[in-house]
Every structure is written in structure tokens, then in C-alpha cells.
N, C-alpha and C positions, 0 to 999 in steps of 0.2 A: 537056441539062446533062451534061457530062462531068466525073467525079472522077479526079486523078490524084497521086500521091504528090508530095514534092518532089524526089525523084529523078527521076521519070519526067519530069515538068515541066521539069530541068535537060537533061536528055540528048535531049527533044524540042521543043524548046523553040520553036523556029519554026513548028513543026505545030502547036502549041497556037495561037500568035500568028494564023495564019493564019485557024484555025476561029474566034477571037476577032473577029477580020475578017468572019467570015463571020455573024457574029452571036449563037455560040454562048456559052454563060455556063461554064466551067470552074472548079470548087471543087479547092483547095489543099487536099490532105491531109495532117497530120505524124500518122503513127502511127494511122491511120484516123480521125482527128479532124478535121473541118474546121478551118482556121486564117482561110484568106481565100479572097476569090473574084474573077477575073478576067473583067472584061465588056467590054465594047465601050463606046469613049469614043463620052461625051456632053456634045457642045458647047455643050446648051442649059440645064445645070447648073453655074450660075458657082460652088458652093460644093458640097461634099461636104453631105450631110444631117446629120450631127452637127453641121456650123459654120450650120447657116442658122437663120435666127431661128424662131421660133416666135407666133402671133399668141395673145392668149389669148380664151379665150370665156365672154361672161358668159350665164350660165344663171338663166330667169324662176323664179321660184317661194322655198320656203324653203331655209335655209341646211343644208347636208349635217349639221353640228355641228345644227341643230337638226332636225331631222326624225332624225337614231341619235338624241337622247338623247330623244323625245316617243316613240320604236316601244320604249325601254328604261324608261320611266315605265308605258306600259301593259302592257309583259310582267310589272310587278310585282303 
């Protein structure tokens, strides 16, 4: 993993590209803060992970709301 300013990223910009190629992950720095991160495209990812669904899962036993207020009855 390579970190590089956004200057350095503008004025090298194909040597980044290249190592991206090469399989390398490069973090985007503003002001030594990460901002964003350059990887190597993947084909087999038809959606960014913020836009893909989420499935949800149902969990056996009692409800979360009752089991805090049954451990807050016995603390009394």
C-alpha cells in the first residue's frame, strides 16, 4: 500500500496507474488525511458495496429489547 499526497498523485500520475495495474492499493492523501483509495478494477463487482443490498438475518432466541430490560430488572 502506497500513500501519496494529491500533488504527488497529479504530477505522477501514470506510475501510480501503472502500480494500480500491478495490483497495488494507493491511499489518496489531502493534508495527511486519507480521502480515498485507488485499487484495481474489479469486474466481478456489478455494484460499489454501499449500493448492494443487504440480506437481513433473523436471530433464534429472545428479543435484544427483552433480554436489556430482563439483565436491568435484575441489576435492581
Amino acid at each position: 500500500m502506497t500513500q501519496v499526497t494529491i500533488r504527488e498523485l497529479t504530477h505522477g500520475f501514470s506510475g501510480y496507474i501503472k502500480a494500480v495495474k500491478r495490483g497495488e492499493k494507493i491511499v489518496i492523501l489531502e493534508r495527511r488525511t486519507p480521502v480515498a483509495d485507488l485499487i484495481p478494477h474489479n469486474e466481478n463487482l456489478a455494484q460499489p458495496g454501499w449500493k448492494r443490498p443487504i440480506s437481513k438475518i433473523k436471530v433464534k432466541g429472545i428479543k435484544l429489547s427483552s433480554a436489556v430490560s430482563k439483565i436491568r430488572d435484575e441489576e435492581r
